[in-house]
PDB file of N, CA, C and O in Angstrom:
ATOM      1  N   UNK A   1       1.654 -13.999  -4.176  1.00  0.00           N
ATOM      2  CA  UNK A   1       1.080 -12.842  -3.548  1.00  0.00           C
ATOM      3  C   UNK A   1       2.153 -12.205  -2.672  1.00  0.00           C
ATOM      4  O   UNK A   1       2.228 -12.566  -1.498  1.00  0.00           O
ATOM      5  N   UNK A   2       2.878 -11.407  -3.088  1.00  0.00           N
ATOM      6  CA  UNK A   2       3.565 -10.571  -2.437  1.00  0.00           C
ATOM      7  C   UNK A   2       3.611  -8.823  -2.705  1.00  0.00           C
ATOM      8  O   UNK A   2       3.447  -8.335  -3.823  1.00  0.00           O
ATOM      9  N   UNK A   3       3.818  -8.156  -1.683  1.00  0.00           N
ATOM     10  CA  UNK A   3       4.038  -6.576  -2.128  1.00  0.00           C
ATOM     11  C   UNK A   3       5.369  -6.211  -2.496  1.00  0.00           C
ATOM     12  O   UNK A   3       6.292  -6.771  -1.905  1.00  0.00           O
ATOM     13  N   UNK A   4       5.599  -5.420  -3.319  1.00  0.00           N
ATOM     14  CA  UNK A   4       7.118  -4.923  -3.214  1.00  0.00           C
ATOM     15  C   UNK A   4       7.406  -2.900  -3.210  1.00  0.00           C
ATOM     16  O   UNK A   4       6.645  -1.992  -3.546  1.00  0.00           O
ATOM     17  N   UNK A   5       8.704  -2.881  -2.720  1.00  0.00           N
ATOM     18  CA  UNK A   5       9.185  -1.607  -2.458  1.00  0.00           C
ATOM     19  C   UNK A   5       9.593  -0.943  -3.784  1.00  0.00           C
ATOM     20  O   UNK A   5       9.989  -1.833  -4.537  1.00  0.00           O
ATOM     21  N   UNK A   6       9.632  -0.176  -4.157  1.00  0.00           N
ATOM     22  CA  UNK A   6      10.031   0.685  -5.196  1.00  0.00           C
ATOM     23  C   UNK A   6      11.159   1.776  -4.414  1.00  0.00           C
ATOM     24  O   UNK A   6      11.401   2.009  -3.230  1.00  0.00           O
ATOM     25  N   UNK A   7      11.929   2.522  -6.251  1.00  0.00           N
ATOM     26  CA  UNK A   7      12.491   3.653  -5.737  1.00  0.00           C
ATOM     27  C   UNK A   7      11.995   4.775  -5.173  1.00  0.00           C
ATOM     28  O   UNK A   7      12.785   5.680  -4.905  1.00  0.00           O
ATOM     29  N   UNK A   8      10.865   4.896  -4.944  1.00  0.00           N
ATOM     30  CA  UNK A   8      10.388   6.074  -3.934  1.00  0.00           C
ATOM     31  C   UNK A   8      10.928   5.705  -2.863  1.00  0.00           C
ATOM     32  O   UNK A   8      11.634   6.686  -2.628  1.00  0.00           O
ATOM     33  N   UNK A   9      11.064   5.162  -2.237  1.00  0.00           N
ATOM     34  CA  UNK A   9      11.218   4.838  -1.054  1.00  0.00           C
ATOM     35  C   UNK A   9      12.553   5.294  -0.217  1.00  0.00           C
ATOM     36  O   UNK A   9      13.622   4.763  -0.521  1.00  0.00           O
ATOM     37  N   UNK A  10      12.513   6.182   0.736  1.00  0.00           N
ATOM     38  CA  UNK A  10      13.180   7.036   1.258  1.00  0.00           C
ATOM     39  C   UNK A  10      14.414   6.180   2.610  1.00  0.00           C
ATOM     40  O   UNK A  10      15.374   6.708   3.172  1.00  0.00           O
ATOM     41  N   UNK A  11      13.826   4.612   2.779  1.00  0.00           N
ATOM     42  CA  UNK A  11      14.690   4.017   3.884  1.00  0.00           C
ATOM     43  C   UNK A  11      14.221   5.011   5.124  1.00  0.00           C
ATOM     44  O   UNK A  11      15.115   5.579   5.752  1.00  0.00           O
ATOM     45  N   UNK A  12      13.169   5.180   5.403  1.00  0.00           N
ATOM     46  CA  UNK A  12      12.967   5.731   6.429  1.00  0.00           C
ATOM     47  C   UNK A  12      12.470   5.205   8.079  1.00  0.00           C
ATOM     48  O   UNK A  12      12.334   5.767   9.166  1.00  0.00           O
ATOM     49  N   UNK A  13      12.274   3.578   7.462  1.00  0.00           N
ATOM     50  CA  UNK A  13      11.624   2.213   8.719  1.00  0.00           C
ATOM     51  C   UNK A  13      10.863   2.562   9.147  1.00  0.00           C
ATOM     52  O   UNK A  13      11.001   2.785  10.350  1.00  0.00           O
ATOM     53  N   UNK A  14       9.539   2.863   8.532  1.00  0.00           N
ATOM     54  CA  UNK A  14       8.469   3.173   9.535  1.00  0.00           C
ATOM     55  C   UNK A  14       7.547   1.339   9.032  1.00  0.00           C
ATOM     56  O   UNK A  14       6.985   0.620   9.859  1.00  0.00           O
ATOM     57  N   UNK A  15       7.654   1.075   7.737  1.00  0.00           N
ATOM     58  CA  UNK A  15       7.466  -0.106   7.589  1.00  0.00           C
ATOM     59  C   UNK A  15       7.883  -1.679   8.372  1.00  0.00           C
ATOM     60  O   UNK A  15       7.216  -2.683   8.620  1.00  0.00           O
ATOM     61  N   UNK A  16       9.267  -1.317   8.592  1.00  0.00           N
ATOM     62  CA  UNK A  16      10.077  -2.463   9.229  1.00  0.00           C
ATOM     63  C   UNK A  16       9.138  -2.865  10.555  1.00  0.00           C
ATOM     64  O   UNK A  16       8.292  -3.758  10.509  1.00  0.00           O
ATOM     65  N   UNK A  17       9.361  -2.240  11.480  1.00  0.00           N
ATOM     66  CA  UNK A  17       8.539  -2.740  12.628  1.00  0.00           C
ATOM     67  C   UNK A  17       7.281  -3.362  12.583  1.00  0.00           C
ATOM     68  O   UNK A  17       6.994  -4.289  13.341  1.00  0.00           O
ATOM     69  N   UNK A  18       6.399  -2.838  11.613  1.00  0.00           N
ATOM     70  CA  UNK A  18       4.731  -3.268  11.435  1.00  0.00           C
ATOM     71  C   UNK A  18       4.545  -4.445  10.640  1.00  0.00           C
ATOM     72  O   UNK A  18       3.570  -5.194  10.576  1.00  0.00           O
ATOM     73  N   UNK A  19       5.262  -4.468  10.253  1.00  0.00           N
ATOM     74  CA  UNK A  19       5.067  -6.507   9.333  1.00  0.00           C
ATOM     75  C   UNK A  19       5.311  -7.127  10.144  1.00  0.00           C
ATOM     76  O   UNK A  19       6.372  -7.237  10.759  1.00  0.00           O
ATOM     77  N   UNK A  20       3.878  -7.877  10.325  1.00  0.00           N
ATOM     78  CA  UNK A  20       3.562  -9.216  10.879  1.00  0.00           C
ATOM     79  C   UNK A  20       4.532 -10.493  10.860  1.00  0.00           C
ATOM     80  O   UNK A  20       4.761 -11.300  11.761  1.00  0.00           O
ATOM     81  N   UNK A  21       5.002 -10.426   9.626  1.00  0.00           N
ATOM     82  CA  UNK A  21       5.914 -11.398   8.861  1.00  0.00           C
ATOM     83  C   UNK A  21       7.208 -11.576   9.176  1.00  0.00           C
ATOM     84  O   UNK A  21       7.772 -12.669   9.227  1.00  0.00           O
ATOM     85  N   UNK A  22       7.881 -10.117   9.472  1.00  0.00           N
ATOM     86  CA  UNK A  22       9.198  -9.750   9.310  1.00  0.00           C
ATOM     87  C   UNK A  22       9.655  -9.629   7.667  1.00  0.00           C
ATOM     88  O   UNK A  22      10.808  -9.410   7.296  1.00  0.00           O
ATOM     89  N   UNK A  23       9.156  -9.712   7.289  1.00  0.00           N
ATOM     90  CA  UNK A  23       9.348  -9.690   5.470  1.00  0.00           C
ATOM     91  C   UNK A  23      10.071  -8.409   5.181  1.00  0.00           C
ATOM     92  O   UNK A  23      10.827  -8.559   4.221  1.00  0.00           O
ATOM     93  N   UNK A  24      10.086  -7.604   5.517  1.00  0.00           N
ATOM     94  CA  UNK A  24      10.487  -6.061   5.172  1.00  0.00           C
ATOM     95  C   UNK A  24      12.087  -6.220   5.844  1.00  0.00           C
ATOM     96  O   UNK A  24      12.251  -6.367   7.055  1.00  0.00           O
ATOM     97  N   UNK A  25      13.215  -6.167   4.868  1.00  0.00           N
ATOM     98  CA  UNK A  25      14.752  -5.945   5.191  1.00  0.00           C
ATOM     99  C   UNK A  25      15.236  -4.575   4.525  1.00  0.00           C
ATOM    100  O   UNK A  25      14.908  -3.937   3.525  1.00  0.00           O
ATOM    101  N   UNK A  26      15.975  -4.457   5.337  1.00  0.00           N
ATOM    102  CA  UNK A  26      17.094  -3.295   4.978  1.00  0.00           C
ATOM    103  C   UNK A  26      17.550  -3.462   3.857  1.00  0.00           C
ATOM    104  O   UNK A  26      18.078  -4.573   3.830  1.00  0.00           O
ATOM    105  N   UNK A  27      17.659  -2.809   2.631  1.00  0.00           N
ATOM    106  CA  UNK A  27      18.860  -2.990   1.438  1.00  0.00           C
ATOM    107  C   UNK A  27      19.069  -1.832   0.403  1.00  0.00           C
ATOM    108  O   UNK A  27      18.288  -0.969   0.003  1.00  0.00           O
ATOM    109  N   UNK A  28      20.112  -2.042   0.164  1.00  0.00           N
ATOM    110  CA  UNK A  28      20.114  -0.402  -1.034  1.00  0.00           C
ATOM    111  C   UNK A  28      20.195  -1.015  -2.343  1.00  0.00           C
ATOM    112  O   UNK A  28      20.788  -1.985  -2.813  1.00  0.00           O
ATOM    113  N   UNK A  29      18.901   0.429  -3.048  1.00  0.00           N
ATOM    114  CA  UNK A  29      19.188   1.553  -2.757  1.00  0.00           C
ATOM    115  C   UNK A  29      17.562   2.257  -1.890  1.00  0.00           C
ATOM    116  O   UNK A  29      17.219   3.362  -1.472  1.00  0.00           O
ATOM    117  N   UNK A  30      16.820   0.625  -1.975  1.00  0.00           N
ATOM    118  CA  UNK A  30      15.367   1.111  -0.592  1.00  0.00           C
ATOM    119  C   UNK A  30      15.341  -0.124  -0.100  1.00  0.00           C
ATOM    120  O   UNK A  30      16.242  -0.899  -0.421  1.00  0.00           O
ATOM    121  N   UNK A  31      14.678  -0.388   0.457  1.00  0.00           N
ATOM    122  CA  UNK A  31      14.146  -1.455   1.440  1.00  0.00           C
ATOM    123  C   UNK A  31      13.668  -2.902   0.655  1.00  0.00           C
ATOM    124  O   UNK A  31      13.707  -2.356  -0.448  1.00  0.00           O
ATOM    125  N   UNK A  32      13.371  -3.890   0.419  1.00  0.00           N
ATOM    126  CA  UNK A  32      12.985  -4.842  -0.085  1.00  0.00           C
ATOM    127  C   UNK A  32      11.832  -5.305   0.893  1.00  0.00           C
ATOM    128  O   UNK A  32      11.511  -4.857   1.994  1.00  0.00           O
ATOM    129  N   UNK A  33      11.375  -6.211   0.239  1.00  0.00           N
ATOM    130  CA  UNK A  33       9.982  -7.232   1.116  1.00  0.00           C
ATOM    131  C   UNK A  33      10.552  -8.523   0.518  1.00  0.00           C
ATOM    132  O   UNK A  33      10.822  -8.576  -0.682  1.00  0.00           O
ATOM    133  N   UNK A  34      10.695  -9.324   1.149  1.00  0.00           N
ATOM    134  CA  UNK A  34      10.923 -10.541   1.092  1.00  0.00           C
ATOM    135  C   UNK A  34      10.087 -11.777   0.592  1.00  0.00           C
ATOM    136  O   UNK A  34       9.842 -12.744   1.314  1.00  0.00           O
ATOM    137  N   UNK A  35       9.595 -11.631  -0.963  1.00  0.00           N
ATOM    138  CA  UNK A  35       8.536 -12.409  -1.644  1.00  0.00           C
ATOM    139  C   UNK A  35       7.953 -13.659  -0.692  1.00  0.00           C
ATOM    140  O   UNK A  35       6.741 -13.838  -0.571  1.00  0.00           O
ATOM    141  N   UNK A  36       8.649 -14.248  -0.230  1.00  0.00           N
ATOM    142  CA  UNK A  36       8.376 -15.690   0.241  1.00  0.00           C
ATOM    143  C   UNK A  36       7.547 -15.246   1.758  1.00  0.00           C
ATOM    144  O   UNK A  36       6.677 -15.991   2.208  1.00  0.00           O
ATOM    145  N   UNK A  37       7.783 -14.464   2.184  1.00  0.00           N
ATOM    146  CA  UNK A  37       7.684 -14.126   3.495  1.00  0.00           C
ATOM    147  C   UNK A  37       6.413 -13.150   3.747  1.00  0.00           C
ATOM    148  O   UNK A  37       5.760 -13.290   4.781  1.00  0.00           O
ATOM    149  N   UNK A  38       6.061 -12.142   2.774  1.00  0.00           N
ATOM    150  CA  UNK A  38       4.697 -11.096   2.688  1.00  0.00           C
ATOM    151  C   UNK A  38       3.521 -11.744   2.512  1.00  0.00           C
ATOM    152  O   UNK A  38       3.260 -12.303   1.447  1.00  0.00           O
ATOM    153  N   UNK A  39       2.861 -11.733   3.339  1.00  0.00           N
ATOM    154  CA  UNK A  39       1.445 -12.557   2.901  1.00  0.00           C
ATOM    155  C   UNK A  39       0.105 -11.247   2.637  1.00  0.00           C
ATOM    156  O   UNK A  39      -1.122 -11.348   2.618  1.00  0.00           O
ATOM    157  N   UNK A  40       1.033 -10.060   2.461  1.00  0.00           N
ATOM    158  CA  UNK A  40      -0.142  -8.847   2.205  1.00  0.00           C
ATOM    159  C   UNK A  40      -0.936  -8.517   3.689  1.00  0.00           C
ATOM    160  O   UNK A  40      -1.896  -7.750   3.765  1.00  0.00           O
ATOM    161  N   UNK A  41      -0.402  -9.175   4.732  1.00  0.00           N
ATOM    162  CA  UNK A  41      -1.099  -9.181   5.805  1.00  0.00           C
ATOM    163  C   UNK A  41      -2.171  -9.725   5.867  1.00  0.00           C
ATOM    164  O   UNK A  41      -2.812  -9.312   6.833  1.00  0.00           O
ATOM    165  N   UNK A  42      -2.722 -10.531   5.238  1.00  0.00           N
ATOM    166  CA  UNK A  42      -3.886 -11.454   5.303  1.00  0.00           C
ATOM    167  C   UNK A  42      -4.000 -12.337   6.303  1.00  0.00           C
ATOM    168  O   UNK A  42      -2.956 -12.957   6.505  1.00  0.00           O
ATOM    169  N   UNK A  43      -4.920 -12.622   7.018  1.00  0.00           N
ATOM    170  CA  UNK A  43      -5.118 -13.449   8.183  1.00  0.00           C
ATOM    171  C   UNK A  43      -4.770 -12.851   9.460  1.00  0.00           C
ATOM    172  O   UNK A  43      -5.212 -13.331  10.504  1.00  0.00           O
ATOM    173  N   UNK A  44      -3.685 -11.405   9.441  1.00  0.00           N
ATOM    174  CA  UNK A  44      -3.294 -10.213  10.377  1.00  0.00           C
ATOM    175  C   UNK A  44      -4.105  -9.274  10.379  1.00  0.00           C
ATOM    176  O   UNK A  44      -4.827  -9.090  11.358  1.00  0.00           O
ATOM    177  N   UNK A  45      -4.154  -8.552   9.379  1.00  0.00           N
ATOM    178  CA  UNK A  45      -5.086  -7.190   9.338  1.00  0.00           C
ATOM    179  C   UNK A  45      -5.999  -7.117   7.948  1.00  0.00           C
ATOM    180  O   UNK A  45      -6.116  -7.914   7.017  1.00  0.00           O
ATOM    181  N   UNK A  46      -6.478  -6.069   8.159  1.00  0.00           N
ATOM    182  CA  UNK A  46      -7.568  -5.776   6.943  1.00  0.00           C
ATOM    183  C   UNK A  46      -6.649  -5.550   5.883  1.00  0.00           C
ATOM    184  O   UNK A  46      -6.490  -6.399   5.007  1.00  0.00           O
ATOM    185  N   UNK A  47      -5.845  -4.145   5.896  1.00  0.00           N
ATOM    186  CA  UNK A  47      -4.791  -4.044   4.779  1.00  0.00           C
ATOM    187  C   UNK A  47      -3.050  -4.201   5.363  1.00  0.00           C
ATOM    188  O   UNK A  47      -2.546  -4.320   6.480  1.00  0.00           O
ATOM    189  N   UNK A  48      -2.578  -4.139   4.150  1.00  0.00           N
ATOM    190  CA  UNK A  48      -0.902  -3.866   4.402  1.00  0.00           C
ATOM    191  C   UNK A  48      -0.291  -3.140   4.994  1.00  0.00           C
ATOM    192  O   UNK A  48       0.029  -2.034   4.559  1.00  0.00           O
ATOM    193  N   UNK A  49       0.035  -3.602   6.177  1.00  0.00           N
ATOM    194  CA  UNK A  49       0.268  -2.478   7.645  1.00  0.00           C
ATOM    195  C   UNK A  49       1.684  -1.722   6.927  1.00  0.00           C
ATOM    196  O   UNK A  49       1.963  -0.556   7.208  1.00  0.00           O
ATOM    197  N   UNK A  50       2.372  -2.393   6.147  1.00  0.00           N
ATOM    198  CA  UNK A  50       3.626  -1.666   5.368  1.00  0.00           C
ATOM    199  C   UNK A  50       3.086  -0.392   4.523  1.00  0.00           C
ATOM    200  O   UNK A  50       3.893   0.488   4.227  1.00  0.00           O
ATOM    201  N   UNK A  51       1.604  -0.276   4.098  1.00  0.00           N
ATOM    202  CA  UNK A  51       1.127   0.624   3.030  1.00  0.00           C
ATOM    203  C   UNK A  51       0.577   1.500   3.874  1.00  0.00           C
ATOM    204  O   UNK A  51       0.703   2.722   3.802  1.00  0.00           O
ATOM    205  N   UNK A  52      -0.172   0.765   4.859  1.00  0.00           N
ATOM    206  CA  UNK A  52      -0.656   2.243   5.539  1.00  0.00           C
ATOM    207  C   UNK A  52       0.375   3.110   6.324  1.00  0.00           C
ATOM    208  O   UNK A  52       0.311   4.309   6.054  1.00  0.00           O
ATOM    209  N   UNK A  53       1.106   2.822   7.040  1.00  0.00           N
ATOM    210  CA  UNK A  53       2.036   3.480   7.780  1.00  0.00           C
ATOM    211  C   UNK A  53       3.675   4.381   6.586  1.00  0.00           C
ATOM    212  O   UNK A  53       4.664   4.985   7.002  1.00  0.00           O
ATOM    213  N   UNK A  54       3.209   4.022   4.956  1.00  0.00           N
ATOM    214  CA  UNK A  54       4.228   4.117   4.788  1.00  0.00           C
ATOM    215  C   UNK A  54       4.048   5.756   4.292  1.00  0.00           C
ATOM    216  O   UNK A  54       3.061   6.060   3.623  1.00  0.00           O
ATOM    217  N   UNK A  55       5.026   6.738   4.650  1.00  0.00           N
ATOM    218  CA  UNK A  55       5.010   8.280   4.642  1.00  0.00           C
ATOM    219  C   UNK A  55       4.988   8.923   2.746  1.00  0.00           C
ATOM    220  O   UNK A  55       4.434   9.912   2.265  1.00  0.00           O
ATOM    221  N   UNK A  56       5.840   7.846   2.101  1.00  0.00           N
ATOM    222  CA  UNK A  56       5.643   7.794   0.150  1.00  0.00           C
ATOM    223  C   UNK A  56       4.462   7.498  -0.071  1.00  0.00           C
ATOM    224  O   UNK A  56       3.968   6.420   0.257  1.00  0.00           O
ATOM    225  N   UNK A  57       3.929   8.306  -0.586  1.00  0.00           N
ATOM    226  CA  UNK A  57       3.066   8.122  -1.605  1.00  0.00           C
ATOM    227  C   UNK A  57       3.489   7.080  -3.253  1.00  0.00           C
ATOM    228  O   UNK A  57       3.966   7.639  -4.240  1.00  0.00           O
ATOM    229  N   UNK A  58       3.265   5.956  -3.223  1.00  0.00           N
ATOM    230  CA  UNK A  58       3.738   4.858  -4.748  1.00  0.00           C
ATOM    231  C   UNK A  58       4.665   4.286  -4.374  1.00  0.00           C
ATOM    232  O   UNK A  58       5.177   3.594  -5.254  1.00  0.00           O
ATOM    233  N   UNK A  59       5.320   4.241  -3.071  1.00  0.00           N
ATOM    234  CA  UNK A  59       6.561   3.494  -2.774  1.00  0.00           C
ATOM    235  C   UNK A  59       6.431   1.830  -2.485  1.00  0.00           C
ATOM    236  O   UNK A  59       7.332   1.016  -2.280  1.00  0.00           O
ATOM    237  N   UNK A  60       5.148   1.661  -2.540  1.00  0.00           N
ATOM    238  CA  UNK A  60       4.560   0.391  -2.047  1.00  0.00           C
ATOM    239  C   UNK A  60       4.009  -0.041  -3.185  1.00  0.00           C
ATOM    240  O   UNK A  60       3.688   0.921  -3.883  1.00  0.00           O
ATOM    241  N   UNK A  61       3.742  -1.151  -3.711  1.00  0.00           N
ATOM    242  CA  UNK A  61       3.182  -1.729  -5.010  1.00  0.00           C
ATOM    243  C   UNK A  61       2.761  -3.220  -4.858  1.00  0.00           C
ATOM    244  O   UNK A  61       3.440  -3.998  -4.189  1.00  0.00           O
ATOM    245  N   UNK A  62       1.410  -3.664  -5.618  1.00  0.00           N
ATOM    246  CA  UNK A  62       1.305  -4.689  -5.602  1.00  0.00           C
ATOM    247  C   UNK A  62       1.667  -5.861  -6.263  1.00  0.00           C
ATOM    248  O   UNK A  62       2.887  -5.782  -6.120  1.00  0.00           O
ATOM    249  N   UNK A  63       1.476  -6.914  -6.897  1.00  0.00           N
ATOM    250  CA  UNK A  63       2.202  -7.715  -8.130  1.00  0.00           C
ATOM    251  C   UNK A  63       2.030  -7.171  -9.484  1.00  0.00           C
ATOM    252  O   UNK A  63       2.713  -7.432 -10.474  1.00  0.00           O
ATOM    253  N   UNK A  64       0.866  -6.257  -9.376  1.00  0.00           N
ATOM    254  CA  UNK A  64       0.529  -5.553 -11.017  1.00  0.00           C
ATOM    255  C   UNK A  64       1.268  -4.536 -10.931  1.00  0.00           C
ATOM    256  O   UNK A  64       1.049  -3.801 -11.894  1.00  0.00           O
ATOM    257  N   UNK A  65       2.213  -4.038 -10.095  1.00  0.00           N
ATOM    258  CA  UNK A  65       2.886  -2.522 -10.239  1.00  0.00           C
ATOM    259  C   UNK A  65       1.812  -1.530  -9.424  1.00  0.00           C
ATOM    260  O   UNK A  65       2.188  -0.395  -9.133  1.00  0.00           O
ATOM    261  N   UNK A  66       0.763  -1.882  -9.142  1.00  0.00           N
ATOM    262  CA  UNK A  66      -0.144  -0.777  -8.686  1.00  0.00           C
ATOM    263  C   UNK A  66       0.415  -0.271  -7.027  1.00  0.00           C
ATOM    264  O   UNK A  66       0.824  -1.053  -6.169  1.00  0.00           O
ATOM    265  N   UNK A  67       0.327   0.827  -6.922  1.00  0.00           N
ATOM    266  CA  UNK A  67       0.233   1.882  -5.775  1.00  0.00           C
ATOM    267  C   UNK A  67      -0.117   1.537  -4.789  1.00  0.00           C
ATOM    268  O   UNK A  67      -1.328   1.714  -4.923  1.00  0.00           O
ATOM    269  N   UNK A  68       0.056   1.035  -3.534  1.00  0.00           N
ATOM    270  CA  UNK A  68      -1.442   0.972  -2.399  1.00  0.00           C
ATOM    271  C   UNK A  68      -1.454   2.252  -1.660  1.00  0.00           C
ATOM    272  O   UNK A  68      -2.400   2.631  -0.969  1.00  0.00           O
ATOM    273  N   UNK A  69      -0.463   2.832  -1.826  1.00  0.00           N
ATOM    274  CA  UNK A  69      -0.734   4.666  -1.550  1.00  0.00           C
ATOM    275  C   UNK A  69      -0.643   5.594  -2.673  1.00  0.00           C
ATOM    276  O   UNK A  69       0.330   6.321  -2.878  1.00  0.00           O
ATOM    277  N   UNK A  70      -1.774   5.536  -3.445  1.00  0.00           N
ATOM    278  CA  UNK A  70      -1.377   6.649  -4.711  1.00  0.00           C
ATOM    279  C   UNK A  70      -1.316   8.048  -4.764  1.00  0.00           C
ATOM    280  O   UNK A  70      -2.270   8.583  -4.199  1.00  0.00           O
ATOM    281  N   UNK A  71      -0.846   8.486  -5.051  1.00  0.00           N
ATOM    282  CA  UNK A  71      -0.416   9.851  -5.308  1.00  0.00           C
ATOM    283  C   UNK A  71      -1.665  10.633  -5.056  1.00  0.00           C
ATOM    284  O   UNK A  71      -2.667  10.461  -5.752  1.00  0.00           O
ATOM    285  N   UNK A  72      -1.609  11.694  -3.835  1.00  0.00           N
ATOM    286  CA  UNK A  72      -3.183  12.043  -3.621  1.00  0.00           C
ATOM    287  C   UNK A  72      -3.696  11.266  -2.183  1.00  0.00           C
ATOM    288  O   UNK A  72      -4.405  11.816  -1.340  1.00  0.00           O
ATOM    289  N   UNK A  73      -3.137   9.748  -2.086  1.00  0.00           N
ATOM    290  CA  UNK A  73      -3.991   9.021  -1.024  1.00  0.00           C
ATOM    291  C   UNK A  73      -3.353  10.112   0.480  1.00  0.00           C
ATOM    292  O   UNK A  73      -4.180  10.339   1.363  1.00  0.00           O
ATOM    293  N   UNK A  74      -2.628  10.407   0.559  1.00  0.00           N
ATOM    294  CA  UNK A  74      -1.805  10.869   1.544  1.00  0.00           C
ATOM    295  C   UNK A  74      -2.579  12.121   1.994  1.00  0.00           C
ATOM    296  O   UNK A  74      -2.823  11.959   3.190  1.00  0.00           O
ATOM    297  N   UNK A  75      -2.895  12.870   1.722  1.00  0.00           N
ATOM    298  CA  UNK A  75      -3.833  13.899   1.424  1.00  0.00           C
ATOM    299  C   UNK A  75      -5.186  14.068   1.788  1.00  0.00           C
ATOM    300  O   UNK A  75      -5.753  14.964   2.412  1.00  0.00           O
ATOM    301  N   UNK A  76      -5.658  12.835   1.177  1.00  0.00           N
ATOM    302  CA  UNK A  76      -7.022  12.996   1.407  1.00  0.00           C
ATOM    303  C   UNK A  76      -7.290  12.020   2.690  1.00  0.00           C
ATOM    304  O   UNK A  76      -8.390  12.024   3.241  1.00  0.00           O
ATOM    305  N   UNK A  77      -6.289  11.239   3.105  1.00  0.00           N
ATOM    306  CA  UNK A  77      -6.585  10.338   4.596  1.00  0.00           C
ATOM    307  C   UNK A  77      -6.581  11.610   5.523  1.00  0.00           C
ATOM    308  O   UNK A  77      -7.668  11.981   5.966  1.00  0.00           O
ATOM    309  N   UNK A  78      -5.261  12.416   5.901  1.00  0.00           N
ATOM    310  CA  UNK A  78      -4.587  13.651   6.531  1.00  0.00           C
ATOM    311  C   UNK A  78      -6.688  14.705   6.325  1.00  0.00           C
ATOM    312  O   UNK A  78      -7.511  14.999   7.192  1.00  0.00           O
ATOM    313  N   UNK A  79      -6.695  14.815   5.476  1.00  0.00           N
ATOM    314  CA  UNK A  79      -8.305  15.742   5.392  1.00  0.00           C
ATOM    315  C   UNK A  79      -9.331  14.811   5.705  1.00  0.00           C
ATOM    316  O   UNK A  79     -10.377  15.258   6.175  1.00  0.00           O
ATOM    317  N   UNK A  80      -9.248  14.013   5.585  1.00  0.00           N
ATOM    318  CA  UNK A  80     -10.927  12.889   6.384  1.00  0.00           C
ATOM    319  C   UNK A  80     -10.662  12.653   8.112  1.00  0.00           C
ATOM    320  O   UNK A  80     -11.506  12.357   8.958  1.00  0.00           O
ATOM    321  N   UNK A  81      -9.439  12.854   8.263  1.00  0.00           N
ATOM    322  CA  UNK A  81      -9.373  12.633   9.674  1.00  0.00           C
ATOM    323  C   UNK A  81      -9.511  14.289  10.721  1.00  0.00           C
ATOM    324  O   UNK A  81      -9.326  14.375  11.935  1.00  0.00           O
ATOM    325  N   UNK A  82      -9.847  15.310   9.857  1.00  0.00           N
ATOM    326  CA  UNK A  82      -9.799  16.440  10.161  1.00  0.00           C
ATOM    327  C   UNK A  82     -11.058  16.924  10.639  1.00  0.00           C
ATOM    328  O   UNK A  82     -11.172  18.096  10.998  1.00  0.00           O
TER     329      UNK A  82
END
């Protein structure tokens, strides 16, 4: 159970600070999560403090490749909080 970074990902550290874990390192040509170390935030928070705070939309993924910000999520959080 780990999350990982994709090439969307802009190196912008808004992730780095919010893991519980420290799992989230610096590396090019984006950021990595550190398999051994991501526990998805389980036993910390409800969701992946790396997914919610992260400004990409798909830059975040779970072990199936899936999104935890999909294309659209960005959008419609920004309009429910309105």
């Amino acid at each position: 159970m780990a999350l990982a970074i994709v090439d969307g990902c802009i190196n912008c550290w808004a992730c780095e600070s919010v893991c519980p874990n420290n799992a989230i390192m610096a590396a090019k040509p984006h950021f990595a999560i550190v398999a051994g170390q991501c526990t998805e935030c389980v036993g910390d928070y409800q969701e992946p403090q790396c997914a919610c705070i992260c400004p990409i939309e798909g830059a975040i993924v779970d072990e199936y490749q899936l999104p935890l910000n999909p294309p659209g999520s960005l959008w419609r959080l920004a309009n429910d909080c309105l």
